[in-house]
C-alpha positions as a Markdown table, in Angstrom:
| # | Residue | x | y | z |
|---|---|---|---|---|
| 1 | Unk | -5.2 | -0.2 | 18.0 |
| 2 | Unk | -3.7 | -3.3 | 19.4 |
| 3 | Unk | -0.9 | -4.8 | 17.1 |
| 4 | Unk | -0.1 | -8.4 | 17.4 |
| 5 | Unk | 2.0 | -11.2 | 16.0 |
| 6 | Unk | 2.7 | -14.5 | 16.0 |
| 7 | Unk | 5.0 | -14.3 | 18.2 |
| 8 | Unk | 2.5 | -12.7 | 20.5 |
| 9 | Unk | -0.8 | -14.4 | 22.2 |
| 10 | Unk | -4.0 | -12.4 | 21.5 |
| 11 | Unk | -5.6 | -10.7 | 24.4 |
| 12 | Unk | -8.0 | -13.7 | 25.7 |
| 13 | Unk | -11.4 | -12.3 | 24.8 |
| 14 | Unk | -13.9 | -12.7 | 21.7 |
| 15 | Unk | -13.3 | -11.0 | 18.8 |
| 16 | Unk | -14.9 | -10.5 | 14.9 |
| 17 | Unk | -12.0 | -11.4 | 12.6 |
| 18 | Unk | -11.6 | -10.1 | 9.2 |
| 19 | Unk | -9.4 | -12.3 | 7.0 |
| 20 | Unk | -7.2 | -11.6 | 4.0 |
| 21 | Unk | -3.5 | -10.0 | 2.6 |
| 22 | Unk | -4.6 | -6.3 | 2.8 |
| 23 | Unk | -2.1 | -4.9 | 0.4 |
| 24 | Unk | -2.8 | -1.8 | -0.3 |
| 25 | Unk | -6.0 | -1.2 | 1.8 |
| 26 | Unk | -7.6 | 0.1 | -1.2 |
| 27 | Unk | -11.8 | 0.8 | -0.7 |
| 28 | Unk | -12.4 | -3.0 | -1.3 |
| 29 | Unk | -10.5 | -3.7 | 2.0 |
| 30 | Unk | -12.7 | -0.6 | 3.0 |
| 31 | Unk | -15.8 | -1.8 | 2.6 |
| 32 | Unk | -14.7 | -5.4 | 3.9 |
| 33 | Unk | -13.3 | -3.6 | 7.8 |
| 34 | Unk | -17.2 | -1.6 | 7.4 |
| 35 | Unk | -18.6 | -4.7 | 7.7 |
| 36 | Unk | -16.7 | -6.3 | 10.1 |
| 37 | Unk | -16.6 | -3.4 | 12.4 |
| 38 | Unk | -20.7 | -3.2 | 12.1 |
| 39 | Unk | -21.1 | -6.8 | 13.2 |
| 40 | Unk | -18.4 | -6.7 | 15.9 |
| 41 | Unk | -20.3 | -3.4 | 16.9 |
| 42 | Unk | -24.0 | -5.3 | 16.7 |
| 43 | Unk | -22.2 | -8.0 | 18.8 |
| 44 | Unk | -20.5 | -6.1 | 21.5 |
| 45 | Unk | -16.9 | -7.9 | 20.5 |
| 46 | Unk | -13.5 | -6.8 | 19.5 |
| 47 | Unk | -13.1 | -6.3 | 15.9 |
| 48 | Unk | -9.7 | -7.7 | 14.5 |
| 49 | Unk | -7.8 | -7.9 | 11.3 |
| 50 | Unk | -5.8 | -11.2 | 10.6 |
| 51 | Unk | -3.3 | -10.5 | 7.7 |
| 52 | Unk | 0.4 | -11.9 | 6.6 |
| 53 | Unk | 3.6 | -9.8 | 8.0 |
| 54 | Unk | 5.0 | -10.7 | 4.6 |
| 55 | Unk | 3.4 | -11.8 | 1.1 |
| 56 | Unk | 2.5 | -15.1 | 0.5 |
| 57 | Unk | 3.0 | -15.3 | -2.8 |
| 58 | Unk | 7.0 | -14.8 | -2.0 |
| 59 | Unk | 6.9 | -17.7 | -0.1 |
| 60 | Unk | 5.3 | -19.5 | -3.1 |
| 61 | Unk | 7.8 | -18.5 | -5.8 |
| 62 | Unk | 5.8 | -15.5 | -7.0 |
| 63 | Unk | 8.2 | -12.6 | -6.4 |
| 64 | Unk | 8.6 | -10.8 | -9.7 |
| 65 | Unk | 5.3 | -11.2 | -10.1 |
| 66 | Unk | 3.9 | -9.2 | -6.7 |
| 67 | Unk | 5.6 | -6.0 | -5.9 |
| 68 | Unk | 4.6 | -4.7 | -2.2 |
| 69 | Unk | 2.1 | -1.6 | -2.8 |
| 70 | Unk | 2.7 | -0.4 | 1.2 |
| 71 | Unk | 5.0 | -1.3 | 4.0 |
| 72 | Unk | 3.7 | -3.3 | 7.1 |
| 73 | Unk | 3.6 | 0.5 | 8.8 |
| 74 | Unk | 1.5 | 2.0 | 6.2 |
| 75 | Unk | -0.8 | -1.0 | 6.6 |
| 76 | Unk | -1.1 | -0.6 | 10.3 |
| 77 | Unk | -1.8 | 3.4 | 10.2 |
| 78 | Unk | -4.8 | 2.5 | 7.3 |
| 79 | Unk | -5.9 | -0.2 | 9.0 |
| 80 | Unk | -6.4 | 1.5 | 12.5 |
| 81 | Unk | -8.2 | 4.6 | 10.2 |
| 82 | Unk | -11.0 | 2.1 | 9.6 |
| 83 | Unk | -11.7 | 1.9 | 13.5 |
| 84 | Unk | -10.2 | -1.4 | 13.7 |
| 85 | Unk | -9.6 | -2.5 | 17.4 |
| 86 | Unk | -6.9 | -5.4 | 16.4 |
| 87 | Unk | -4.6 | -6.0 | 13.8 |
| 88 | Unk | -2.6 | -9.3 | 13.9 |
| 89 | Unk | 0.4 | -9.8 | 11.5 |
| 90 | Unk | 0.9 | -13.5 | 11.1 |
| 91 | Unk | 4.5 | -15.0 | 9.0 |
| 92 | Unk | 3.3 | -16.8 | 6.6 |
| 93 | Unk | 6.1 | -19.8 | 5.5 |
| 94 | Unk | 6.2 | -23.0 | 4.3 |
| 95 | Unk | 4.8 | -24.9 | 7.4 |
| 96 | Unk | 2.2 | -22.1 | 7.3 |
| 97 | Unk | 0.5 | -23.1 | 3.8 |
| 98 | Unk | 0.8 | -26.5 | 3.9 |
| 99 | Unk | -2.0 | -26.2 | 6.8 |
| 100 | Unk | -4.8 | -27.7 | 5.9 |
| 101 | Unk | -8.4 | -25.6 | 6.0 |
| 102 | Unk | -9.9 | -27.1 | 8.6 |
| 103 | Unk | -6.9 | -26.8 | 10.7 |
| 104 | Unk | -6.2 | -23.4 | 10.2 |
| 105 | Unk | -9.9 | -23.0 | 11.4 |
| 106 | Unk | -9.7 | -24.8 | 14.5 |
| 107 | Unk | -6.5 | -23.7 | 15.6 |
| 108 | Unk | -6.6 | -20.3 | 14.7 |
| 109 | Unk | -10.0 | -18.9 | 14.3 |
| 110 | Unk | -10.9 | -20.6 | 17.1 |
| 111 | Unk | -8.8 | -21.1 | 19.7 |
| 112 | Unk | -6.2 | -18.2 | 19.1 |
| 113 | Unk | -8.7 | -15.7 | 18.5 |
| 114 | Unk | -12.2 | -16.7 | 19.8 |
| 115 | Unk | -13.8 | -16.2 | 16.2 |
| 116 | Unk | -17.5 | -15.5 | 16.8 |
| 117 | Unk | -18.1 | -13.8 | 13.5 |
| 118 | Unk | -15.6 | -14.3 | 10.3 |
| 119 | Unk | -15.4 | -11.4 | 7.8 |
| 120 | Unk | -14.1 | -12.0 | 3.8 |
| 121 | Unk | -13.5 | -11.1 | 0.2 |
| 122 | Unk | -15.9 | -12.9 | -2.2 |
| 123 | Unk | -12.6 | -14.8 | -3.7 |
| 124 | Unk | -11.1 | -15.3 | -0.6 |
| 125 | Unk | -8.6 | -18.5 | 0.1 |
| 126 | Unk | -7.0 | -20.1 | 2.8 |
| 127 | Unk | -5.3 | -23.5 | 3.4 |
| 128 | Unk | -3.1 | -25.9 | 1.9 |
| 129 | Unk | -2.9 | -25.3 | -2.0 |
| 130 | Unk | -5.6 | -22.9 | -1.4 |
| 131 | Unk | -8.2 | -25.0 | -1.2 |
| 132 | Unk | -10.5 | -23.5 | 1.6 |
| 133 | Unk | -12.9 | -20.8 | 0.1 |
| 134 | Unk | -15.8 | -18.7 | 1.5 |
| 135 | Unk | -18.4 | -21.5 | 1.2 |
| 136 | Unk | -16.2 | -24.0 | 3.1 |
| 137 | Unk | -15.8 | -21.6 | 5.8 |
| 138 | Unk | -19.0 | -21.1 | 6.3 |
| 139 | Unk | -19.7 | -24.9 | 6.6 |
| 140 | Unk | -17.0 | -25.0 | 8.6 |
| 141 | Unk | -18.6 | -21.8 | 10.6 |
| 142 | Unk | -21.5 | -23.8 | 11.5 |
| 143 | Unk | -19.7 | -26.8 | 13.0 |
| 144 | Unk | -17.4 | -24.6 | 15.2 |
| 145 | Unk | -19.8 | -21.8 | 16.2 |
| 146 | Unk | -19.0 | -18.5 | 14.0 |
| 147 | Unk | -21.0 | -16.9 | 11.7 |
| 148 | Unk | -19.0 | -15.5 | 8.4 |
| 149 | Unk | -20.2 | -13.2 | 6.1 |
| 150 | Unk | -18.1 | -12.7 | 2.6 |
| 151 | Unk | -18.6 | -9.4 | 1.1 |
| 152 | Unk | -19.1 | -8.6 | -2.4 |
| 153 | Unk | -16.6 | -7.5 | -4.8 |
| 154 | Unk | -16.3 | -3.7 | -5.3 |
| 155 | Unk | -16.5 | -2.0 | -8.6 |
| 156 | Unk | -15.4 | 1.2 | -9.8 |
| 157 | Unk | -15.0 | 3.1 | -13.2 |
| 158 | Unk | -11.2 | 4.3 | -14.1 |
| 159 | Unk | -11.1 | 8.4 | -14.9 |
| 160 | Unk | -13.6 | 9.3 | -17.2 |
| 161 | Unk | -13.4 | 5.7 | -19.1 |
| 162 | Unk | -15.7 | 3.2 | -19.2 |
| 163 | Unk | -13.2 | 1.0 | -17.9 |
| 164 | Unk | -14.7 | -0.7 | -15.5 |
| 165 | Unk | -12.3 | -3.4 | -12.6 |
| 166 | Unk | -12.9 | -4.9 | -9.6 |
| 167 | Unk | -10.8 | -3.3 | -7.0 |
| 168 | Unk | -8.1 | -5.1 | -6.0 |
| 169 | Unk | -4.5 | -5.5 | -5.1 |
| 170 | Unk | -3.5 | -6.4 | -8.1 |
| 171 | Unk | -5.3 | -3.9 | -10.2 |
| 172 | Unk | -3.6 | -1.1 | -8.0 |
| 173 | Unk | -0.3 | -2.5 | -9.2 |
| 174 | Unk | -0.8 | -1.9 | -12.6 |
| 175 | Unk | -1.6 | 1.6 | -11.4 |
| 176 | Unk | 0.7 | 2.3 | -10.0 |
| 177 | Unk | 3.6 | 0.4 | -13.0 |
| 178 | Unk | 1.5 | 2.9 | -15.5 |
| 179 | Unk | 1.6 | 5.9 | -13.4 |
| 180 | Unk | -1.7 | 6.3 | -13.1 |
| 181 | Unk | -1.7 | 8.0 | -10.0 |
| 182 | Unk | -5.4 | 9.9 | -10.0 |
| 183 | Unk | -6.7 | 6.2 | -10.3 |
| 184 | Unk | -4.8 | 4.6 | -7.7 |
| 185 | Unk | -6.1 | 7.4 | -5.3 |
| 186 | Unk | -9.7 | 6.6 | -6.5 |
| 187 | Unk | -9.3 | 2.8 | -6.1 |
| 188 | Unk | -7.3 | 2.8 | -2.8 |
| 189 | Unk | -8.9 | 5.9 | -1.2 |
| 190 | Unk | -5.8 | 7.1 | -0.4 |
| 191 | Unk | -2.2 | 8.7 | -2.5 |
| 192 | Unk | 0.2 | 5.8 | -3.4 |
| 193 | Unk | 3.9 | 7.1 | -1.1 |
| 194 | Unk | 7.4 | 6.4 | -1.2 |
| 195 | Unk | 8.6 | 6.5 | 2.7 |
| 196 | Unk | 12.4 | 6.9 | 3.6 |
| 197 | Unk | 15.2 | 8.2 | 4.6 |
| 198 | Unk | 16.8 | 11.1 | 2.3 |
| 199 | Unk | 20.3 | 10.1 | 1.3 |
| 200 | Unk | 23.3 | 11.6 | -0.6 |
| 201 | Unk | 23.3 | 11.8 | -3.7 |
| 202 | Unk | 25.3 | 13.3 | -6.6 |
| 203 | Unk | 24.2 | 16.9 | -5.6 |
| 204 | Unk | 23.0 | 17.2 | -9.7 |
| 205 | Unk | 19.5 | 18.6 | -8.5 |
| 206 | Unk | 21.4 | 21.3 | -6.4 |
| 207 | Unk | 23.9 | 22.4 | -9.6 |
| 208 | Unk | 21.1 | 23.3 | -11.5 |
| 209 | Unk | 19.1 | 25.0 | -9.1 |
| 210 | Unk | 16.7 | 22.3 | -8.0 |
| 211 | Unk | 18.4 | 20.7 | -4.8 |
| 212 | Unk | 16.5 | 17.2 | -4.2 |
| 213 | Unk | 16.1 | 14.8 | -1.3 |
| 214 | Unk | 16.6 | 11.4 | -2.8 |
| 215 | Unk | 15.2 | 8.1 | -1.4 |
| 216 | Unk | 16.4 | 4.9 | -2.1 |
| 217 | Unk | 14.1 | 2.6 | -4.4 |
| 218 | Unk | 12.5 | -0.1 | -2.1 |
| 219 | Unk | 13.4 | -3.9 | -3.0 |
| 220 | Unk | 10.4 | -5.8 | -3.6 |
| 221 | Unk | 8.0 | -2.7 | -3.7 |
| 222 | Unk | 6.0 | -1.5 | -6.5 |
| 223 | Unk | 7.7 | 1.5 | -8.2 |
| 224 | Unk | 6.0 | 4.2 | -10.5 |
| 225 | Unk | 6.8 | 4.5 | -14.4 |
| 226 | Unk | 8.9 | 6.7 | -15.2 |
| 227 | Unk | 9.0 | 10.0 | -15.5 |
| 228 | Unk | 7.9 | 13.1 | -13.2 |
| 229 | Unk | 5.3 | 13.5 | -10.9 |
| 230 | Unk | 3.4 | 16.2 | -8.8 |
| 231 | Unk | 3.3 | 15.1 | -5.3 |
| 232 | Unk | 3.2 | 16.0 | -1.8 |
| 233 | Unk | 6.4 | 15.5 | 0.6 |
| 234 | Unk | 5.8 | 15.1 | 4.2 |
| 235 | Unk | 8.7 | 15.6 | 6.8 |
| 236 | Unk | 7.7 | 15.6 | 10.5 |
| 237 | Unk | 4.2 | 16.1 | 10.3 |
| 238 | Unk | 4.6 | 18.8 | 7.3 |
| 239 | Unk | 3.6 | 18.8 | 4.2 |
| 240 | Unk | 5.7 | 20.6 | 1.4 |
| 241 | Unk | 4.6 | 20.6 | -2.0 |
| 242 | Unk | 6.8 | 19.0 | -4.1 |
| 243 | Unk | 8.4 | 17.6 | -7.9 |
| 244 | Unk | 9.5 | 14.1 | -8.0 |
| 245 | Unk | 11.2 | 12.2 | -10.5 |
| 246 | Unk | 12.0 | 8.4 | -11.0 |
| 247 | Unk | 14.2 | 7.1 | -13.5 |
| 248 | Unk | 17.7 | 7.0 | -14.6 |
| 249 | Unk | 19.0 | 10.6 | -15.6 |
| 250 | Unk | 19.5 | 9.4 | -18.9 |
| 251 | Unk | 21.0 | 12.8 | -19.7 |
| 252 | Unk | 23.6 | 12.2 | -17.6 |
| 253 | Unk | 25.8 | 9.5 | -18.6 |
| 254 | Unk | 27.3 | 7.2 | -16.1 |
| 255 | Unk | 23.4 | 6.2 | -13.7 |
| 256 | Unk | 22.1 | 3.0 | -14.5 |
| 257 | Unk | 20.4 | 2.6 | -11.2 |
| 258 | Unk | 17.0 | 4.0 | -10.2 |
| 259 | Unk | 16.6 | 6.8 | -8.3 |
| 260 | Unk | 13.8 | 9.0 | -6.3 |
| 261 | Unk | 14.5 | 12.2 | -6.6 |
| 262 | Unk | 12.6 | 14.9 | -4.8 |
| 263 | Unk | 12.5 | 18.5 | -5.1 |
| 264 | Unk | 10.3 | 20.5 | -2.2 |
| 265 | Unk | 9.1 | 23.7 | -3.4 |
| 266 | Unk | 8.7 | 25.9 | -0.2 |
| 267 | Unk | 11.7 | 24.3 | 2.1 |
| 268 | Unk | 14.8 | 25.4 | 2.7 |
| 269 | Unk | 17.7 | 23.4 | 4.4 |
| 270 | Unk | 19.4 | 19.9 | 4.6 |
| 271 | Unk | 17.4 | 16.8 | 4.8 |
| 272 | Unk | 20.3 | 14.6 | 4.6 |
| 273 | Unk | 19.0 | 11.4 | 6.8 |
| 274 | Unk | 15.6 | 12.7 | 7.8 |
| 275 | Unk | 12.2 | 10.7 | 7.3 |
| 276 | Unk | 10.3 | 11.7 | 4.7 |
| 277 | Unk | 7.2 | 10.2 | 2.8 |
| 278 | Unk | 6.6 | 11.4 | -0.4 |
| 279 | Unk | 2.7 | 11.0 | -2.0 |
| 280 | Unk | 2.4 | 10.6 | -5.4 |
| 281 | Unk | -0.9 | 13.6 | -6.8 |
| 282 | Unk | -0.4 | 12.8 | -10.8 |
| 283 | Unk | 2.0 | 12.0 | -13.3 |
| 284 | Unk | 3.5 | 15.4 | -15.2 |
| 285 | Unk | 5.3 | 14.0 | -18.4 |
| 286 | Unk | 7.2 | 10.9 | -18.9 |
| 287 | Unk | 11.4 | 10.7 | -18.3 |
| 288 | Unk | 13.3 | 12.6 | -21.2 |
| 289 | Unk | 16.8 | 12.4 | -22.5 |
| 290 | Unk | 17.8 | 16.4 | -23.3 |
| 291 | Unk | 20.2 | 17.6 | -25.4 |
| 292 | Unk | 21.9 | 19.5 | -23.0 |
| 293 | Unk | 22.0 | 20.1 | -19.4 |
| 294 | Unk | 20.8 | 23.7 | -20.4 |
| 295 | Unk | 17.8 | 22.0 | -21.9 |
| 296 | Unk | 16.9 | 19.6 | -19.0 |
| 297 | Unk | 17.5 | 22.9 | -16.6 |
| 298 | Unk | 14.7 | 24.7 | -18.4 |
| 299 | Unk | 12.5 | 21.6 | -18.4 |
| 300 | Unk | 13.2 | 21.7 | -14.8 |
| 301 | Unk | 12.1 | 25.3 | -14.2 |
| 302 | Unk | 8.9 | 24.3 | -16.3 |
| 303 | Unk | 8.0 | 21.6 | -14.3 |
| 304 | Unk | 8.4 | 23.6 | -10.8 |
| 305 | Unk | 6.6 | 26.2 | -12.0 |
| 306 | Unk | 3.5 | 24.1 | -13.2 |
| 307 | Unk | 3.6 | 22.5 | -9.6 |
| 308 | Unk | 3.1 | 25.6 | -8.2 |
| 309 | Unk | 0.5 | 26.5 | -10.3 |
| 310 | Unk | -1.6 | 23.2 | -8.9 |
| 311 | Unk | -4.2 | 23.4 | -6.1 |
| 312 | Unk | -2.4 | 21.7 | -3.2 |
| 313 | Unk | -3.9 | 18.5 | -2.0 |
| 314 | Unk | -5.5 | 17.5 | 0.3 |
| 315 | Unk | -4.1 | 14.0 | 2.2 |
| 316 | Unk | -6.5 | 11.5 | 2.8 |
């Protein structure tokens, strides 16, 4: 898959493009590359995706409100899963949103990338103060020459609820803030993961037994509740199963700051500085303060053991 951005001119050829933020490439942004690859296919043309290198919403004074779900990476690897020929990251700033619709159509659809079939979200926006929408592209389709096809929005039932959401970015958020793992997998497709690199820690994990690879917290990422997790650690192509916690030590006094703490069942050795991802299966229990570091030790030996005890999974 070709990567571009803006900073980069698009190989000169026509192209399908399929618009929108992508965060998370959960089975909504699935569905929506399906399509688009079916019509670039029917069309003989290069199927791209057009997304943001960063989040708009940061740009627009929304940053508490939307955490990152996956790094630009992770997006590029699940985009180019979807047989997607092109992926285009553009930086989206002030100059960039104040565009108006039309513009952004003329300039970028067209001329950039040689739009001959557009590809959307059934709420999808674009232009200054958002004020372009599926219909107005497709008006504006007709007077430049591109067909564009908006795809419904997917539905899917949480667990064995009734619940019942449209998938979506921001869903997936509040998955992943409750540490509902088992239903971000369903929505998404694929295991919410920390990547990093292991750093030093207070070697805690190693005095009682359990020596963990710790990862540092990612700013402006969405982070899982509290508590302990089962989950899968990957290191150069391998996968380890392993025990993950995220929270505070609140048995220990004296951390205030988060921490991602990893302990790999069936390795043996120093990952001080290596890459690691680490994908999150299900949530265990929820982050205790013991009475003693006796207590918490025990815990510990409980959790490993019940990780053991899981059927490995299998990463998507």
């Amino acid at each position: 898959m070709q990567i571009y951005t803006n900073q980069m001119k698009p190989a000169d050829i026509k192209r399908g493009v399929g618009l929108g933020n992508f965060d998370g490439v959960h089975i909504g942004h699935a569905e929506l590359m399906r399509v688009l690859k079916a019509a670039c296919d029917q069309r003989g043309i290069s199927a791209m995706v057009y997304t943001f290198a960063n989040h708009p919403n940061h740009i627009l004074g929304k940053i508490a409100e939307t955490p990152l779900i996956i790094t630009n990476e992770q997006k590029s690897a699940l985009v180019e899963a979807q047989g997607i020929d092109e992926l285009y990251f553009e930086h989206f700033d002030h100059a960039y949103a104040s565009m108006e619709p039309e513009v952004f159509v003329k300039e970028i659809l067209v001329k950039k990338l040689q739009a001959q079939v557009v590809v959307v979200g059934h709420n999808y926006s674009f232009g200054s103060f958002g004020k372009g929408n599926a219909e107005l592209l497709t008006k504006l389709g007709q007077v430049y020459g591109f067909d564009v096809i908006a795809v419904p929005h997917v539905m899917r039932n949480l667990g064995d609820t009734e619940e019942s959401v449209v998938v979506s970015s921001t869903v997936l958020r509040r998955m992943i803030r409750e540490g509902r793992m088992e239903d971000f997998a369903d929505l998404a497709g694929h295991y919410y993961s920390i990547p990093g690199h292991v750093v030093e820690g207070r070697h805690v994990g190693r005095s009682l037994g359990y020596p963990t690879a710790n990862i540092l917290p990612r700013e402006g990422f969405a982070l899982p509740d509290f508590g302990v997790y089962a989950t899968v650690t990957v290191r150069n192509g391998k996968a380890y199963r392993s025990v993950t916690n995220i929270g505070n030590n609140p048995t220990f006094a004296g951390i205030r700051h988060v921490t991602v703490e990893t302990f790999l069942l069936d390795f043996e050795g120093a990952l001080y500085g290596a890459a690691i991802e680490v994908y999150f299966l299900c949530k265990m229990r929820g982050e205790c303060k013991f009475e003693s570091v006796e207590a918490l030790q025990t815990q510990l030996g409980k959790d490993v053991a019940k990780r053991a005890s899981m059927e490995d999974a299998v990463l998507q």
